[in-house]
Structure formats: structure tokens, C-alpha cells
C-alpha positions in Angstrom: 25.6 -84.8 19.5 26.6 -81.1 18.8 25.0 -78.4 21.2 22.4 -76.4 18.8 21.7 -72.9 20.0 18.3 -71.8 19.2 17.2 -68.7 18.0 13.7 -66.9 18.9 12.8 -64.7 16.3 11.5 -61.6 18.3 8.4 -59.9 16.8 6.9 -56.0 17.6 4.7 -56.4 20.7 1.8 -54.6 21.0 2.4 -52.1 23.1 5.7 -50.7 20.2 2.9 -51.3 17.6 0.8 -48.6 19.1 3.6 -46.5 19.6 4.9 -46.5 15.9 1.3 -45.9 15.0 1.3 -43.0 17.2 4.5 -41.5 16.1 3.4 -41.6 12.2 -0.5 -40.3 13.2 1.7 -37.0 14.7 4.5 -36.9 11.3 1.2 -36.9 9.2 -0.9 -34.3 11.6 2.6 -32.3 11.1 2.3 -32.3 7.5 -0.6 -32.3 6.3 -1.3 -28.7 7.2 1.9 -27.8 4.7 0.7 -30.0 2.1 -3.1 -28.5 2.6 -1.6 -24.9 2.8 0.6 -25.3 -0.7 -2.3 -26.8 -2.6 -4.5 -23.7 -1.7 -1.5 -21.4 -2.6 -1.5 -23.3 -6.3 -5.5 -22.9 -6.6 -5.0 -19.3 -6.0 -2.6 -19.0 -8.8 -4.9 -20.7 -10.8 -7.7 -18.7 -9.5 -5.9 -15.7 -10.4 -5.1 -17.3 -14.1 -8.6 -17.5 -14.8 -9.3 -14.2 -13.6 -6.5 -12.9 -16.0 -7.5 -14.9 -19.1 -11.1 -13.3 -18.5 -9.7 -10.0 -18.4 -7.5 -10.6 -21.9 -11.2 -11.7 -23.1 -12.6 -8.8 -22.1 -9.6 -6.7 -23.8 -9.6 -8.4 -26.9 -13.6 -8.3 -27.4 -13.4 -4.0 -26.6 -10.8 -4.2 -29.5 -13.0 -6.0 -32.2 -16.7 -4.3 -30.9 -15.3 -1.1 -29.5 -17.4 -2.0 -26.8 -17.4 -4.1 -23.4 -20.5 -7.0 -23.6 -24.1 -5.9 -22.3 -24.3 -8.1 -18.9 -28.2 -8.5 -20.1 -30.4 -7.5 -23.2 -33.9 -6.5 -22.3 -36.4 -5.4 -24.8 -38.3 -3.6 -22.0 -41.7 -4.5 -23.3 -43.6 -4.0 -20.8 -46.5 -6.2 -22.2 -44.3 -9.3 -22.8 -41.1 -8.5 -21.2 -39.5 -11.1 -23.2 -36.0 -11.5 -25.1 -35.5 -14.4 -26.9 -31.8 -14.1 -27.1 -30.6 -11.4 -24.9 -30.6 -13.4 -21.9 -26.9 -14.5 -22.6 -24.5 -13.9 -20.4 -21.2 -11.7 -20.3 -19.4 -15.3 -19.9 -21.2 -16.6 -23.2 -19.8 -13.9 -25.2 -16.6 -13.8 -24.5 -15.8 -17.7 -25.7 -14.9 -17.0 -28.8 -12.0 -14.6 -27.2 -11.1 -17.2 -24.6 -9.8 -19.7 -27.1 -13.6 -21.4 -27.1 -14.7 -21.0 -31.1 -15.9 -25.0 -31.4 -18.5 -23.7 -28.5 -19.5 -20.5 -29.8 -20.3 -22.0 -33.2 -22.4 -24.3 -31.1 -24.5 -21.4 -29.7 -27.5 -19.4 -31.3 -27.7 -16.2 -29.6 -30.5 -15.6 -30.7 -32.7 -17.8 -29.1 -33.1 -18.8 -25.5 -30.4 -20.3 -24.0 -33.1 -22.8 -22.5 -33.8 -24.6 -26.0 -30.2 -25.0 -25.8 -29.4 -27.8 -23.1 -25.8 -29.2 -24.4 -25.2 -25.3 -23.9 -26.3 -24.6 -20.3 -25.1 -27.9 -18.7 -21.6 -27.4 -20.2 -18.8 -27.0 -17.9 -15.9 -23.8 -19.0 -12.8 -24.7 -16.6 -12.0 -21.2 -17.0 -15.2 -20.3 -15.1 -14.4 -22.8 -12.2 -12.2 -21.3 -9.7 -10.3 -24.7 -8.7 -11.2 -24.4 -4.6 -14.9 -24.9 -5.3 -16.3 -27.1 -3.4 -19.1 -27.9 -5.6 -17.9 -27.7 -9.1 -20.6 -30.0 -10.5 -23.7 -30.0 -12.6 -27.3 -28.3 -11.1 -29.9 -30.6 -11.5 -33.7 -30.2 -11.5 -36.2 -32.1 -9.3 -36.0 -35.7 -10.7 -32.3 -35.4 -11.2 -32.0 -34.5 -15.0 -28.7 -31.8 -15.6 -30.1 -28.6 -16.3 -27.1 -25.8 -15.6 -23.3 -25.8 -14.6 -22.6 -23.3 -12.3 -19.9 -20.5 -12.1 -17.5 -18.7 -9.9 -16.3 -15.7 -11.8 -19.3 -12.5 -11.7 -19.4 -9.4 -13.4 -19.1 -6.3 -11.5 -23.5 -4.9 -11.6 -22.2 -1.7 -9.4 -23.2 -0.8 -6.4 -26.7 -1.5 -5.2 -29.5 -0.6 -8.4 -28.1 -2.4 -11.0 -31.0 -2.1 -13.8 -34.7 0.0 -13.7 -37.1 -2.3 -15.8 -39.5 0.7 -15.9 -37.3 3.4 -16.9 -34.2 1.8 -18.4 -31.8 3.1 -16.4 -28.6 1.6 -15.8 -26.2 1.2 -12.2 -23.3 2.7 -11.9 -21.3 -0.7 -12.2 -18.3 -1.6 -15.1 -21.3 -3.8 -17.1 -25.0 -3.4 -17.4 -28.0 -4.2 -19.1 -28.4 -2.7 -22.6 -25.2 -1.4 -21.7 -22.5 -0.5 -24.4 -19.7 1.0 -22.6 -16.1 1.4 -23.4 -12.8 2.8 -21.8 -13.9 6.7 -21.8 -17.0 5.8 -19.6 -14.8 4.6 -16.7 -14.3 7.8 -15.7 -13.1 6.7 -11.8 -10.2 5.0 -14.2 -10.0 1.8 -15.0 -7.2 0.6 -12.4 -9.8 1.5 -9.8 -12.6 0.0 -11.7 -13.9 -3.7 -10.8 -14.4 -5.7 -13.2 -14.9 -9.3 -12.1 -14.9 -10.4 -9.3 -14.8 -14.1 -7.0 -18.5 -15.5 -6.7 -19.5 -19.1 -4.6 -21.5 -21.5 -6.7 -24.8 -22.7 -5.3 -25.2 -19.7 -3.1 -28.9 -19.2 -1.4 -31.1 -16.1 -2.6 -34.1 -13.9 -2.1 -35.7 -12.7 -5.4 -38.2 -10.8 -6.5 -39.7 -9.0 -3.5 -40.4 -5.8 -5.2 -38.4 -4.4 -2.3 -36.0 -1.6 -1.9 -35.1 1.8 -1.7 -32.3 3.5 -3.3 -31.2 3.6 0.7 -28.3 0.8 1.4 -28.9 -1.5 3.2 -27.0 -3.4 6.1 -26.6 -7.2 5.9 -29.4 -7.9 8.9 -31.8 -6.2 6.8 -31.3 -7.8 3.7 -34.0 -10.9 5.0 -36.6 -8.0 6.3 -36.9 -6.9 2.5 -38.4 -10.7 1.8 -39.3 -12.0 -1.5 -38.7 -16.3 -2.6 -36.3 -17.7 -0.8 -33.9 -19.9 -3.3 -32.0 -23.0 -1.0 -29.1 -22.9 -4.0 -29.4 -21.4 -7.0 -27.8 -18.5 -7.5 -24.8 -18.9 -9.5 -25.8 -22.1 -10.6 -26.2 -21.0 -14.7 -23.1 -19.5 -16.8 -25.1 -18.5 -19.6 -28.2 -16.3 -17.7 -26.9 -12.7 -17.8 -28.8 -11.7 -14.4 -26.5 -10.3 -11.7 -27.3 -13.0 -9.2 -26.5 -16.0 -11.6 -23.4 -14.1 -13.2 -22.6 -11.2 -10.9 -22.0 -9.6 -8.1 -22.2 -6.2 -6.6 -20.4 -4.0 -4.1 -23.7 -3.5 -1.8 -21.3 -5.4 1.1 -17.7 -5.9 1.5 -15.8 -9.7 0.7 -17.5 -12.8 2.1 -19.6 -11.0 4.3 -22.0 -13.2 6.0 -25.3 -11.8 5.0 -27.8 -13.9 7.9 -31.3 -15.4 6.4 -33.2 -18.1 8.4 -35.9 -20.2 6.9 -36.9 -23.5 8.1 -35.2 -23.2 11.4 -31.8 -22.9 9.0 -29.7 -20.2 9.2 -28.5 -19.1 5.2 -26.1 -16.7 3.8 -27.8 -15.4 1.2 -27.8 -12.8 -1.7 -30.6 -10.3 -2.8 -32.2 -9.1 -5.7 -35.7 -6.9 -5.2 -36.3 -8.0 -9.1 -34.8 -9.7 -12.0 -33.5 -7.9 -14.2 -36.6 -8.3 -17.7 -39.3 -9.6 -15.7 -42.6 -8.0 -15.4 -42.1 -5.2 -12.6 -41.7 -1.6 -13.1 -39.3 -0.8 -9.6 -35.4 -1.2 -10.4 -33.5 -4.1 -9.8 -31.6 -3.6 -6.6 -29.4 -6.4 -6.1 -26.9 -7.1 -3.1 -25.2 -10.3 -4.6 -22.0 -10.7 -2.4 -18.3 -11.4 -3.9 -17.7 -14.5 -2.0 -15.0 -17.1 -2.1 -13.6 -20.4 -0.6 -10.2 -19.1 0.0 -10.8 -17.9 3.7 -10.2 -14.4 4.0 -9.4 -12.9 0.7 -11.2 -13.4 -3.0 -9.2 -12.6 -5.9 -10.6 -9.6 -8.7 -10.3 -8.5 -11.8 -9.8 -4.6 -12.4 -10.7 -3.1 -16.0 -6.7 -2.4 -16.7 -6.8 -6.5 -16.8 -4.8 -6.8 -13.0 -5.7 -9.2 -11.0 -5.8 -8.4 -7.2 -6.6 -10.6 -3.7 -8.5 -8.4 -1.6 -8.8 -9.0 1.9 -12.3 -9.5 3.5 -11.2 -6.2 6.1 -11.2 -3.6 2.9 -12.8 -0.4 4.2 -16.3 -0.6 2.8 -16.1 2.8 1.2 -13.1 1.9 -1.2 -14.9 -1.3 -2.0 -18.2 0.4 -3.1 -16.0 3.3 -4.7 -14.2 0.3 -6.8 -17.7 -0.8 -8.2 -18.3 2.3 -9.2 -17.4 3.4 -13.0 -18.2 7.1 -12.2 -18.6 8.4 -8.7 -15.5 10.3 -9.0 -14.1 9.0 -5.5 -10.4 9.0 -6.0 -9.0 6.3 -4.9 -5.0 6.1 -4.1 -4.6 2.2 -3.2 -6.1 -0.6 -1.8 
């Protein structure tokens, strides 16, 4: 009989297992950091898109109304202190210049936004800065859709942002009742804010009734008191109040402003009280520019540039960019 040589097929033992494991665990721990870091670099860019598209809106709607949009309408009676239409935001009417006609001719501006559901539930990409982390629908109590959030905010000024008693506006690029145009950026409007990065779902103190035309500093912000909101502000695209659709300069970038409640620690926004509601003091409102893109957020200036600025801006040139008129020259930032 011929001799037959056998032959053991020799499979990976464990121990070489494990080690090729090992070795692609480290190649992925390698690259995902790159991968991670170019997707943020193309949200920014598409961050930044929005924010220029928004600026074209705004450009193109001072062209056909010789005006920049009211952030708010109030009818500043003081007996009902209610405006059936004027509620709308900055964002609502400036569809029709961001390509959005089929949803304008959807909208009644002339009544509430809240008889309007399909309305304040819809989603506008161009409002969504692609890094949120919770680009999806509010909901009420018993889980029923009632508002979509929003990341972009107009520039309110500042720190007073509206007087319900006396109608007097703040010193910010867009106001209540406000009909402003080019000439009344007298700082210039390549030093003027415009809009400005805001965090959806951010936690709130309202309606306090507290203040002083004083600024304040971020520990003091929970000291002023008023109803504590978990996660509501920027939550609704179509309300027109600064700390739904806003933001102001009272702090600089993402600056963690402390609240605790509960035992929790928040980092929460301020407004002493909304702007058309039944209180004679102003509105002062510190509603922080806050983004999820670590240690810049990206604006919009009045001349329709768009600009990342970082979290370390001196707090002067900050509040002096939120300003339409304190005549603070400003050489760069």
C-alpha cells in the first residue's frame, strides 16, 4: 500500500484570536478620533451655511420692507396684554426669503401661532445646526408634539431687551416693535451681531420680576429667582421671545451659567419677564449663545459674514458686538 501523508489543518488558537482582536480594537481607537474630528469639521460648514443662508434672508427681506423683521409685536395693552399675531418669530418671517413659500402660505400671521399646530411642530433644517444633539420634536405632558426647537437666535442686545411698561427697546440688532434698518447700526454693521449659535432644550428662569439695569455675573443669575423651566427654552421656532428665539450678549460663548434645583446642577438662561406679558418692569434677559461645537459657536454679523468665535473673546468686545449703537469701536475680533 502507498504511504499517505496526512495533513492537520491548523486553525487560530485562542490566544492569536485575542491578539488580532486586540490589534483591530487599537487601529479603530486610532481612527476613530479622525473620522469623529472630520465629521464635526463638515457640521461646522454646514453650521456656517445656515448661518449664511439666514443672513441672505435677512438681506433680501431689508430690500423688499426697507426694514429688518420686529423680533416680537406687542400691543402693550396693559389691560389684556395680548397680540393675536405678533407673537411670530424673526425665523417665521423670513421663510418666504429662505426658499420656504409652500410654508409661508401655510401660515396666518395673524392669529396665534398656537391655533396653528402643523406650524409650530414643523421642523426648518435650516434652523437645525447639524451637531444638535436633540434635534427632535418638544412634546407636552402625555407625549403629544407641540413645538420643534431651534438653534439659530437673534441678537436681543445686551442685557434689557424690551420695557413692557414704557416701550422701550435694547440696544440689540432686533427688537420688539422694532423697525430698524442699515442707518440705525450706527457701531456698523461688520461689528454688529446678528444671529448667533443657541442650544435646543436649554433650562430657564422666567418671570421673576427681577433685575436691575446693573449686569449681572453668571453666580448671580439663580439669586434673581423666578420659574425654573427643566428644558424649554429654545424649544419653539415660531415664539418671537428672546429666550425661545434669541440670545443676548449679557455673558460671553457657552459660559456655564450654575442653577441648582432638585439637588441638580443646570445651566441655565434668564429672563426677569417675557417680553407682552402683564408686568410693567423691562425684560432683562441673559439668554447665553451656546453651542455643541466645544469651544467656539459660529455668528452671523449684519454685513451677512459668518464668523466662529472662540469661547475666550474678551467680554467687552462681545457685549460691544451686541450692541447697534454704543459707539465702542471695535478693530477685530
Amino acid at each position: 500500500m502507498p504511504h499517505r501523508t496526512h495533513f492537520r489543518r491548523r486553525g487560530f488558537t485562542l490566544i492569536e484570536l485575542l491578539v488580532v482582536i486586540a490589534i483591530i480594537a487599537i487601529l479603530i481607537a486610532l481612527i476613530l478620533p479622525a473620522v469623529q474630528k472630520a465629521r464635526e469639521a463638515a457640521r461646522r460648514v454646514q453650521c456656517k451655511s445656515n448661518l449664511k443662508q439666514i443672513g441672505l434672508a435677512l438681506a433680501n427681506y431689508q430690500d423688499t420692507n426697507k426694514y429688518y423683521p420686529p423680533s416680537f409685536c406687542v400691543d402693550r395693552d396693559p389691560a389684556n396684554f395680548q397680540t393675536p399675531g405678533g407673537e411670530w418669530s424673526i425665523q417665521a418671517r423670513l421663510l418666504p426669503f429662505l426658499g420656504k413659500g409652500n410654508v409661508t402660505a401655510k401660515i396666518n400671521f395673524e392669529d396665534s401661532y398656537n391655533n396653528q399646530p402643523s406650524i409650530k411642530t414643523l421642523r426648518v433644517s435650516l434652523y437645525m445646526c447639524p451637531s444638535e444633539v436633540r434635534d427632535e420634536l418638544r412634546a407636552d405632558s402625555s407625549g403629544n408634539p407641540i413645538h420643534f426647537p431651534v438653534n439659530y437666535g437673534f441678537n436681543g442686545g445686551t442685557w434689557m431687551v424690551w420695557d413692557n411698561g414704557t416701550g422701550k427697546k435694547g440696544n440689540g440688532a432686533f427688537a420688539p416693535n422694532s423697525s430698524f434698518a442699515p442707518r440705525n447700526m450706527t457701531d456698523g454693521m461688520s461689528f454688529t451681531l446678528a444671529f448667533a449659535e443657541v442650544r435646543a432644550f436649554t433650562p430657564y428662569l422666567r418671570d421673576g420680576a427681577a433685575g436691575t439695569a446693573s449686569l449681572p455675573t453668571p453666580n448671580q443669575i439663580t439669586s434673581l429667582g423666578g420659574s425654573f423651566k427643566s428644558e424649554t427654552g429654545h424649544t419653539e421656532w415660531v415664539d418671537g421671545r428672546v429666550h425661545q428665539t434669541g440670545f443676548t450678549t449679557t455673558f460671553a460663548p457657552n459660559t456655564v451659567v450654575p442653577h441648582i434645583d432638585g439637588g441638580d446642577e443646570f445651566d441655565v438662561d434668564y429672563t426677569s419677564c417675557r417680553e407682552d406679558k402683564a408686568c410693567a418692569g423691562p425684560t432683562y434677559a441673559a439668554v447665553t449663545s451656546r453651542s455643541h461645537h466645544g469651544e467656539i459657536v459660529n455668528v452671523l454679523l449684519m454685513d451677512g459674514r459668518v464668523r466662529a468665535v472662540n469661547n475666550n473673546i474678551d467680554l467687552n468686545t462681545w457685549r460691544n458686538l451686541g450692541s447697534r449703537n454704543d459707539k465702542q469701536h471695535i478693530d477685530e475680533f
